[in-house]
C-alpha positions in Angstrom: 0.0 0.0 0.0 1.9 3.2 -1.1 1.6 6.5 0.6 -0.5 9.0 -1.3 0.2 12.4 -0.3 -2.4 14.8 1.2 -4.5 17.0 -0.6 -2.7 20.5 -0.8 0.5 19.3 0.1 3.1 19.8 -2.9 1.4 23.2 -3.2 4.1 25.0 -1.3 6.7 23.2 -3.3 5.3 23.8 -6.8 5.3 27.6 -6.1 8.3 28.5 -4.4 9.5 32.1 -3.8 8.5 35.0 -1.2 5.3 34.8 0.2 2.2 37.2 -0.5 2.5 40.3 1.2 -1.2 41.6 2.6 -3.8 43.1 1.0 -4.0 46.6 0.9 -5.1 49.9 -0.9 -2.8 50.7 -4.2 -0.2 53.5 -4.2 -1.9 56.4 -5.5 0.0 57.4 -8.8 0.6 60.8 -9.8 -1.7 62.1 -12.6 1.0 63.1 -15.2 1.5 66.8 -16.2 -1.4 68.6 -17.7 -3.5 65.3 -17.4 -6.2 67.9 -15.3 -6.6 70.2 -17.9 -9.5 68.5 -19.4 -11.1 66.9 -16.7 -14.2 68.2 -14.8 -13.9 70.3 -11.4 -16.5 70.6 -9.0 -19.5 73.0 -9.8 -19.0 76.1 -8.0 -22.7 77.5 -9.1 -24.4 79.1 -6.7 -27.4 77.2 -4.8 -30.2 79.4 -7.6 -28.0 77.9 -10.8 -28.5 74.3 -9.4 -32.4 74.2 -9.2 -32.9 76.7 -6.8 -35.3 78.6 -8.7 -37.8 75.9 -7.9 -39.4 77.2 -4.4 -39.6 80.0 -5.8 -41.7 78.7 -8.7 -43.9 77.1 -6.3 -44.3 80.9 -4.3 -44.9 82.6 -7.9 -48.6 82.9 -6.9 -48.3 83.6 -4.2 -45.8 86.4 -4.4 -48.2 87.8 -7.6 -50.8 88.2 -5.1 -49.6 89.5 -2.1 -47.7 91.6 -4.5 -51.0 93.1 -6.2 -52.6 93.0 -2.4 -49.6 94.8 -0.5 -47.2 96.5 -2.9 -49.4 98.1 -5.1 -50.8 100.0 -2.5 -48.1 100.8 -0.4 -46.5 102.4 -3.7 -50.1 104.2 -4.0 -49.7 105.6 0.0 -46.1 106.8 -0.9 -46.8 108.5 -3.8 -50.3 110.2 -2.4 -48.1 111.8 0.5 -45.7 113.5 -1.9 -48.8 115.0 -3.4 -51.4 118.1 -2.7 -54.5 115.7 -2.8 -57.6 117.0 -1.4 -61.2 116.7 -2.1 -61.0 119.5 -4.8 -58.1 117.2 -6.6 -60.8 114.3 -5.9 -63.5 116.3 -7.7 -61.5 117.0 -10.2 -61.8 121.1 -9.8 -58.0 121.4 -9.3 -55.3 119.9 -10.7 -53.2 117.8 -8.3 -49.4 119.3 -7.9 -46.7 118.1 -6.5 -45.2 118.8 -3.4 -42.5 117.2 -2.5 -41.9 116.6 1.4 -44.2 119.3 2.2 -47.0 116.9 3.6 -44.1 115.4 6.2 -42.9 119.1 6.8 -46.5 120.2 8.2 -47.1 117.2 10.0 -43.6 117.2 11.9 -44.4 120.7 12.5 -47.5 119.5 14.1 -47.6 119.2 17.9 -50.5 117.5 17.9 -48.7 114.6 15.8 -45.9 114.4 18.8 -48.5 114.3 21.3 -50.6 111.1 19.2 -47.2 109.5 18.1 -46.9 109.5 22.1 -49.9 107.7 23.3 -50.0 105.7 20.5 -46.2 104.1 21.7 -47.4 104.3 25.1 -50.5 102.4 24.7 -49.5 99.7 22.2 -46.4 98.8 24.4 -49.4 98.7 26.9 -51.3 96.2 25.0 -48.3 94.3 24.1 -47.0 93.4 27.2 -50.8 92.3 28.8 -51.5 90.1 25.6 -48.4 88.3 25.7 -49.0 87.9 29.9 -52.9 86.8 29.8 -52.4 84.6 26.6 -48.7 82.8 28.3 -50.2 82.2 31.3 -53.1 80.9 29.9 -50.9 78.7 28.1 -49.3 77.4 30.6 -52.5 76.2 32.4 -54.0 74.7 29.7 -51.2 72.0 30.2 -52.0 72.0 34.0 -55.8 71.4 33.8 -57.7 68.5 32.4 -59.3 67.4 29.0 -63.0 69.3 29.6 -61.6 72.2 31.5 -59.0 72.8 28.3 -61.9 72.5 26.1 -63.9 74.7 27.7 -61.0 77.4 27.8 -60.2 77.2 24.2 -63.4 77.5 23.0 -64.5 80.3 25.0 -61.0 81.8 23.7 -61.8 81.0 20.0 -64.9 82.7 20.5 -63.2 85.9 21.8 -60.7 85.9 19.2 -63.6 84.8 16.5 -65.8 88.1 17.1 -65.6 90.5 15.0 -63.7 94.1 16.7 -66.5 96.0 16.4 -68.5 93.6 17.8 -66.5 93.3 21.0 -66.6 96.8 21.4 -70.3 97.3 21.8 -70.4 94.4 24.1 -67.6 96.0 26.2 -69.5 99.5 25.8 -73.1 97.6 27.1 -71.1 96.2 29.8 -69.2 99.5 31.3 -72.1 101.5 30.6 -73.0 104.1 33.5 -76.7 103.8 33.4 -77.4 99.9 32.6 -73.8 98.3 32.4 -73.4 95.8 35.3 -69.8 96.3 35.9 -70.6 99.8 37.8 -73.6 97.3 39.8 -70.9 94.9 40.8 -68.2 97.8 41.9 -71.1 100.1 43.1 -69.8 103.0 41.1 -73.0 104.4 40.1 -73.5 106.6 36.8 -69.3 106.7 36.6 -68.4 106.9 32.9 -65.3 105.0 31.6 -64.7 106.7 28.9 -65.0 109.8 30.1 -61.4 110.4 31.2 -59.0 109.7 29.1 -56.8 107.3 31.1 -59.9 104.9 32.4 -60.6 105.4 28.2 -57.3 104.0 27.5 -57.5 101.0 30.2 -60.8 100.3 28.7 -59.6 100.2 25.4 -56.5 97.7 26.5 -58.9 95.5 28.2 -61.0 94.9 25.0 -58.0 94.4 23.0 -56.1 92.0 24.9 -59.4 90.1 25.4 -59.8 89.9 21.3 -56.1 89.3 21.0 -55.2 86.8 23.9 -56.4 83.6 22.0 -53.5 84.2 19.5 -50.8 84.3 22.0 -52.5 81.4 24.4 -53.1 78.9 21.6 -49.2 79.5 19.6 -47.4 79.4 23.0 -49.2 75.8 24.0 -48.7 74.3 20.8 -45.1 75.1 21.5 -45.3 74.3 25.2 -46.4 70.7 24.0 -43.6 70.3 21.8 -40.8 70.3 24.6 -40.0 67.2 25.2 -41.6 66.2 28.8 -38.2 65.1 30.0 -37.5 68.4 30.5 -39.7 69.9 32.4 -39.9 66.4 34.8 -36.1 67.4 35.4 -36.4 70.8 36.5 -39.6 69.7 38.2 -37.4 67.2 40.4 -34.3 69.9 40.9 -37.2 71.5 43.2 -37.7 74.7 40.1 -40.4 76.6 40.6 -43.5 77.2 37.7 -42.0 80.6 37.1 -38.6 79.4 37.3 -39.1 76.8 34.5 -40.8 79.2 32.6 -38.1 81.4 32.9 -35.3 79.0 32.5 -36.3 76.6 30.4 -39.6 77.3 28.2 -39.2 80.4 27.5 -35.6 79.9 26.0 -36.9 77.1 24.3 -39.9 79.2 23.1 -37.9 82.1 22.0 -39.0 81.1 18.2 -42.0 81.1 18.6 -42.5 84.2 21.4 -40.7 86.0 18.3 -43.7 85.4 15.9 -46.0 86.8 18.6 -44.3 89.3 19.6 -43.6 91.0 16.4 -47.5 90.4 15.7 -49.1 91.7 18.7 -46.5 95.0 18.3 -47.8 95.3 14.6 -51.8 94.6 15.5 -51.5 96.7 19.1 -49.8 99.5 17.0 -52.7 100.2 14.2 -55.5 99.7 16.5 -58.2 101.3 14.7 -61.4 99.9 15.5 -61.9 99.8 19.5 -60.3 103.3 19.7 -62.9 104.5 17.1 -66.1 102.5 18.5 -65.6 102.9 21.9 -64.3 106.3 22.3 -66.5 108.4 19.7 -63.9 108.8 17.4 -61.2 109.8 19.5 -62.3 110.7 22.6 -63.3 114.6 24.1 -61.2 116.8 22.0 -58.9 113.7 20.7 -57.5 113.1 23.7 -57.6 109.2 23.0 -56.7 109.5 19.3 -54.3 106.8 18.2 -51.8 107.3 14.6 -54.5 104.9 12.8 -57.4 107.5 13.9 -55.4 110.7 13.6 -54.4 109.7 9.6 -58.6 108.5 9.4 -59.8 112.2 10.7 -57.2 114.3 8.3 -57.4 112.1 5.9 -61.6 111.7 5.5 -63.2 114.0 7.9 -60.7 117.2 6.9 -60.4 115.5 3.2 -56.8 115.8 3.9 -55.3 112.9 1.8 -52.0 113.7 1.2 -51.5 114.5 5.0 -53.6 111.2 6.0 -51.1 109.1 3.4 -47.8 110.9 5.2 -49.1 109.7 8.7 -49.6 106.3 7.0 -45.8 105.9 6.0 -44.8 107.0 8.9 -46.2 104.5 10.7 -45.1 102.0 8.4 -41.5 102.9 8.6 -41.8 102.6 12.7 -43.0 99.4 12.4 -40.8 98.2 10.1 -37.7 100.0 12.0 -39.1 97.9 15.3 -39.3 94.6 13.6 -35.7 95.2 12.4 -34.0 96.6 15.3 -36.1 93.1 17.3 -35.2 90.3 14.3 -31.3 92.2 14.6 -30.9 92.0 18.2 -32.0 88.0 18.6 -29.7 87.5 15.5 -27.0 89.0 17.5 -27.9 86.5 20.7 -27.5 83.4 18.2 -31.3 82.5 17.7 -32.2 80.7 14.7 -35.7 82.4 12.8 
């Protein structure tokens, strides 16, 4: 019986030499000289060049209509307040000239202007700050209470925020009334009248707003609220914080975003209030002493047929609003926030 060798075993003997070295990656060669000349580089187009006009496709409509609803109009204001436009140039009985910045010279030289310009900071700052109090707080205890008191709360905010401004303000005028309004029953204030004066005017007027625009602020905060992650606030429940201290420490610099949105609406709704001043003060109060910029361009623009004037007071307020949007958006960019 002859010895037959194993299987593999004269392979190391048929193939003799050095052994394999190990597996690895291959030398990179050099590309010869001038070898890059045809070959393609990265794009460096910018993000529109590479299919970025397609949002803005999709926003064309958009855009055409808020252009044709906001633009047009605006361009219409400005160029009415560079002009002498009265009811005569209305008529047609005179032609309309042009006058430069005379409508801004008279009403800077207006003290009257200074005095409204006043009241109207004063009081929308007012409004600002209690909307964006009643409407966090209220935020905060929809997420404490249960499912039928919630319901009950949002719904009678969605009904406050659904009626109509002049609406609210008869209600509000029924119910401060001197001779049937209950509120002077409750307090036992007789025949007082609230508007009367022009500060318990004023606080009248701020109530009825911030009861109108409350819902806004309550129902944006809470969805935001309910988007934290509930880890959160468990942990800075069981580090003993306070419900103001995680509201101030933790929700509110979550919330930032989104207390950015409301804030820069309630400045810009608060600021042009129109409707409550008009309803519930007669127009402006005794002798204008509750007139607001929106009211003061509606009386010399339509009651003293004052156009160009009424259309100057108009882009002034439009540049303030827009210099207080920019100076807000600026300083949060400056802190780091995202918008």
């Amino acid at each position: 019986m002859t010895d037959r060798p194993l299987p593999g075993a004269g392979v190391a003997e048929a193939a003799p030499g050095p052994l394999p070295t190990a597996v690895g990656p291959e030398p990179v060669k050099s590309a010869p000289s001038g070898a890059g000349r045809g070959t393609p580089r990265p794009s460096r187009r910018s993000p529109l060049a590479r299919g970025g006009w397609t949002p803005w496709l999709y926003l064309a409509p958009a855009l055409v209509v808020i252009g044709g609803l906001l633009v047009y109009p605006v361009y219409q204001l400005g160029l009415i307040s560079f002009l002498e436009y009265t009811q005569a140039q209305v008529s047609g009985g005179e032609p309309t000239s042009f006058q430069g910045f005379g409508n801004y010279a008279a009403l800077f030289r207006d003290e009257q202007f200074w005095q409204v310009l006043l009241a109207t900071v004063v009081f929308a700052g007012a409004c600002v700050v209690s909307t964006l109090a009643v409407g966090c707080a209220l935020a905060v205890l929809l997420t404490r209470v249960r499912a039928v008191p919630r319901l009950a709360l949002m719904l009678a905010a969605l009904g406050a925020w659904a009626t109509p401004a002049v609406t609210g303000s008869t209600v509000w005028l029924l119910l401060f009334d001197p001779d049937f309004g209950p509120v002077n029953r409750v307090l036992g204030l007789g025949d007082h009248s609230w508007t009367y004066g022009r500060y318990s005017a004023f606080a009248l007027v701020l109530l009825e707003v911030v009861w109108c625009s409350f819902p806004f602020v309550m129902v944006t905060v809470y969805a935001g609220i309910r988007a934290v992650p509930s880890e959160v606030l468990e942990a800075a429940s069981l580090d003993g914080a306070s419900q103001w201290r995680i509201w101030r420490s933790v929700l509110a610099p979550m919330l930032r975003p989104i207390l950015v949105v409301v804030t820069i609406q309630s400045v810009i709704w608060d600021f042009k209030v129109f409707t409550q001043i008009y309803v519930m003060t007669n127009g402006g109060g005794i002798a204008g002493q509750n007139l607001t910029l929106n009211v003061y361009a509606y009386q010399k623009a339509f009651a003293s047929s004052q156009y160009g004037l009424g259309s100057a007071i108009g882009v002034v307020m439009l540049l303030i609003l827009l210099a207080v949007t920019l100076v807000y958006l600026r300083l949060l960019r400056r802190q780091g926030e995202e918008l």
